[in-house]
N, C-alpha and C positions, 0 to 999 in steps of 0.2 A: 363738344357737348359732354364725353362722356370726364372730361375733366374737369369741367364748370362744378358737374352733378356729385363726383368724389370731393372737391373742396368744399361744397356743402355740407357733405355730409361728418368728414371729417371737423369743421367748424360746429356743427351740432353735436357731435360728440365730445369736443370740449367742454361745450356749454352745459353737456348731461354731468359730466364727471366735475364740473366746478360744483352744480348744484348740491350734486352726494355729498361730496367733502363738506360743505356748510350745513347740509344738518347732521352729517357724523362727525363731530370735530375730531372722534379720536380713530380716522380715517383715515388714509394722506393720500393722494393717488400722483402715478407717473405716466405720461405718456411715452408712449413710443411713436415719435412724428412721420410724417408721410418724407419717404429718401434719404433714408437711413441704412439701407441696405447698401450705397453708395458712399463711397468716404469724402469725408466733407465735414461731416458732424463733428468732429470729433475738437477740431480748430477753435472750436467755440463751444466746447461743454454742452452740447446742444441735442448729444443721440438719443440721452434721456430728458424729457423735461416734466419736474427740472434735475437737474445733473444732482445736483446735491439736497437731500429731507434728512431736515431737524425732527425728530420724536423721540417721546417716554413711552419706559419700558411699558409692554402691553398693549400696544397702538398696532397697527396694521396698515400696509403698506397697498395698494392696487397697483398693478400695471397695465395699462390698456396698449392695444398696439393698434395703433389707425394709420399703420402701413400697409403698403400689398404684398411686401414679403412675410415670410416668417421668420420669426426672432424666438429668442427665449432670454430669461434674466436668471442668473447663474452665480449663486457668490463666489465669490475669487478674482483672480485678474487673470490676464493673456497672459504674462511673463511665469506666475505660478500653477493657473490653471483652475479649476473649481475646489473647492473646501468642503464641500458636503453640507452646507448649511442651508442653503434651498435653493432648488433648481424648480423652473419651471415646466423643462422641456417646450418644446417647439409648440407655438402658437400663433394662429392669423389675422389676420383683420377683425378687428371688434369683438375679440375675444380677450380676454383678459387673465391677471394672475393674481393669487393672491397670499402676501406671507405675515404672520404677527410675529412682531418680535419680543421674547422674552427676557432676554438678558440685554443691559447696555455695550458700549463699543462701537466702534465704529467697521461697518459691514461695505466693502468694495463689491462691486458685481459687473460682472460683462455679459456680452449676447456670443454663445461660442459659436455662432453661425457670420459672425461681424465680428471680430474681436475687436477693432480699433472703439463702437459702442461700450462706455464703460459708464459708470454712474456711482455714487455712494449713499449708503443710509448711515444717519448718525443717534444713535439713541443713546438716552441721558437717563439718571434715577429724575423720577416729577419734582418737578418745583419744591414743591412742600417739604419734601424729602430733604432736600439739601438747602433750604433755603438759612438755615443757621449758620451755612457755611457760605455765605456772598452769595452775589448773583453774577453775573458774567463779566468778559474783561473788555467793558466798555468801549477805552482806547482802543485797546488794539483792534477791535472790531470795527470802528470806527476808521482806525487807518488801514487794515487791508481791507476794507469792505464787506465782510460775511461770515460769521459764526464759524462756518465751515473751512472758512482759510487754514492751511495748514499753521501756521502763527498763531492764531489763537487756540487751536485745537492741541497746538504745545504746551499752552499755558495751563488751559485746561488737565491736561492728563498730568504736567506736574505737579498741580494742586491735590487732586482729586488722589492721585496711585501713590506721590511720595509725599508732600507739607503734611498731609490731612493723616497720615497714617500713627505720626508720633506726636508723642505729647507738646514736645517746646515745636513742630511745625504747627499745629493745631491753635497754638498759642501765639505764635505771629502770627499766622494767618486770620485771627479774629482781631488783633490790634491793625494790622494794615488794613483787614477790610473798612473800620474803623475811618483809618486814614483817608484812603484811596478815593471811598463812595463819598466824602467830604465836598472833591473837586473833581472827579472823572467824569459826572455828566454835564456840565458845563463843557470840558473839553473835547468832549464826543458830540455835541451839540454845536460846536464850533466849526468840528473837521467838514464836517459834510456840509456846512455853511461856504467856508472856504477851502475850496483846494490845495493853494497854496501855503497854507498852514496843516492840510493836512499831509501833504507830501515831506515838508518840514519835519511833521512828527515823526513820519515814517523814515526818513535819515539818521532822525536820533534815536529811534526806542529800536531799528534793525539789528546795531550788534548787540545792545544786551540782551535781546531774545534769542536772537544767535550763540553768545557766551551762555544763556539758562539752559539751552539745548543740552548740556554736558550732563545735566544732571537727571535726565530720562534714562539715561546710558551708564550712572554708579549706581551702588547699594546703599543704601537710605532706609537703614531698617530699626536705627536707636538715632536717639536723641542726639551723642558726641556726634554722629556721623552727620546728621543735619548742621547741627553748627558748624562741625569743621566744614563741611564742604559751602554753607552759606557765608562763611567769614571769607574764602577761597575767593566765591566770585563776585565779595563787595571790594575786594582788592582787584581783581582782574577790573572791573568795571571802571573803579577808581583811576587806573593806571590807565586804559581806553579816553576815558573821557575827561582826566585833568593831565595823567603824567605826560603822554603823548603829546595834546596839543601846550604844553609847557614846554617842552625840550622844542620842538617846533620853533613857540616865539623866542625863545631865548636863542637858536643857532641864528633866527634872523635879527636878532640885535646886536649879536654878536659881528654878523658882516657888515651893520651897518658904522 
């Protein structure tokens, strides 16, 4: 009985906290689920839900906890620890937390009473703000499934911290968007239609996001530096994706 009556209740406080978020749009809330306190959660992104919030800066996050233990939500992770950016401290059943964020970045948090409970918040400058500068990377969104995949959020920060900073990135980056937005939602409309085409994608575009990764990791601070290192990895790529499978067919016509 007394379990029937807590999954009610818990079920109604969903149903309270969806309502808030729809007339606050610039709201977002997380729950903290019932048996959390038990590990298990964590296999499936599931201690927070949801695991991962997309927001513009100035937005405000809830956390509600419709478990019987207590928890708290703690920026940092278990391997480093808390960062000092908001802590909850310990709070119980149907009681709640609340943090606005002011600057963008992306913000990791755990419950230090659960450590394996981990979640992230992802805040962006608004739309409008950036919107000279593209909108999002369709594909690859498309092929890992969610904004918040680490792979797109590479693409992202390389746009955003290195292309966008200097003049000749700023400069392809407004001719490829150009390009890109021409055919990219047709082929982001495709993936999720077909699996198999989208798993396809995802074979092909893995190493060249994997080779872009290099460039979160140099100094990118003038112009020479962008080109030199953007010629660097149309040659790496080139050499991936024609020189390799060339030498390939040619050793096997070779045996034949």
């Amino acid at each position: 009985m007394n379990l029937t009556i807590f999954s009610i209740f818990v079920l109604f406080t969903i149903f309270m906290v969806g309502i808030v978020l729809a007339v606050f749009s610039d709201t977002f809330g997380v729950l903290i689920p019932e048996g959390t306190s038990v590990r298990g959660c964590e296999t499936t992104d599931e201690c927070y839900i949801p695991f991962g919030v997309k927001i513009d800066v100035g937005d405000e996050v809830i956390w509600t906890n419709v478990d019987m233990a207590f928890h708290t939500v703690t920026s940092g992770n278990p391997t480093d620890g808390p960062d000092d950016l908001f802590d909850s401290g310990m709070f119980k059943i149907d009681e709640q937390f609340s943090h606005k964020f002011e600057e963008s970045g992306n913000f990791d948090y755990f419950c230090t009473l659960h450590p394996w409970m981990e979640g992230i918040i992802v805040v962006q400058v608004p739309a409008e703000d950036v919107s000279e500068n593209g909108g999002g990377c369709l594909i690859a969104t498309a092929t890992y499934g969610s904004e918040l995949a680490p792979q797109v959020q590479q693409l992202r920060e390389l746009r955003d911290n290195k292309l966008l900073q200097t003049e000749t990135g700023s400069a392809f980056m407004h001719g490829f968007n150009d390009f890109y937005y021409s055919f990219s939602p047709g082929i982001a409309d495709y993936e999720r239609e077909n699996p198999y085409f989208k798993e396809t994608v995802k074979i092909a575009i893995t190493p060249m996001i994997s080779s872009l990764s290099i460039l979160n990791h140099v100094e990118m601070e003038t112009d020479a530096e962008v080109l030199g290192y953007g010629i660097s990895l149309i040659l790496l790529n080139f050499g991936m994706y024609v020189g390799i499978p060339a030498i390939v067919v040619l050793g096997i016509r070779k045996k034949i």
